[in-house]
N, C-alpha and C positions, 0 to 999 in steps of 0.2 A: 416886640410891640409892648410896652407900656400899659398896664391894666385901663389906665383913665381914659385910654383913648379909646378902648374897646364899644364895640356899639352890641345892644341885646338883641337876642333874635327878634323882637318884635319891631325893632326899628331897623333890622337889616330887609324884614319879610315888607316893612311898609314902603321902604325905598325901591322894594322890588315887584312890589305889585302891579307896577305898569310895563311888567318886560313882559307879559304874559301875548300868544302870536294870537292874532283876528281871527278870525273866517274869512276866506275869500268873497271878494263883492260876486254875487251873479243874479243875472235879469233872466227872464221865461222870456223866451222868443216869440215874438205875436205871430210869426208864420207856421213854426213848427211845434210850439210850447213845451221846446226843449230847453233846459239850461243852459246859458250862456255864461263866459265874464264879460264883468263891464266893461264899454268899448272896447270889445273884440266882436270881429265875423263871426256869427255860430255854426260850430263846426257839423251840425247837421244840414244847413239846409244854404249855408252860406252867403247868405243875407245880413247887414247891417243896414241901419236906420232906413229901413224901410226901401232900399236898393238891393239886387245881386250884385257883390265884389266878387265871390271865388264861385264857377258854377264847378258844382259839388258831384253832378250826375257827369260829366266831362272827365272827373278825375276818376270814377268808377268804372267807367267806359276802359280809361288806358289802362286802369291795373290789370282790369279783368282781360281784355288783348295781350298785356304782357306777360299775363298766366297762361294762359293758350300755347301762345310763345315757345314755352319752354316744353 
């Protein structure tokens, strides 16, 4: 590489200052005011927008039978 083409640290660190990662988005669930992500079911109480999609107490039910189980 060629010295002139060289770039200084300060204009390598400004070209890269927009690679830096977010925070994940997440909302407080108005049912159970746990942490969600954004549009997704909350994995505690399994309600979105204000509906049941995944009933939560259903899948606690089976694990806990298929502890038994064994």
């Amino acid at each position: 590489m060629v010295v002139r083409m060289r770039h200084t640290r300060a204009h390598t660190a400004n070209r890269r200052s927009h690679h830096a990662l977010k925070g994940a988005a997440v909302y407080k669930c108005p049912k159970c005011a746990a942490f969600a992500k954004m549009h997704q079911v909350c994995k505690a109480c399994g309600f979105y927008k204000g509906a049941e999609k995944v009933n939560t107490m259903a899948k606690i039910q089976k694990k806990n039978k298929k502890k038994e189980a064994k």
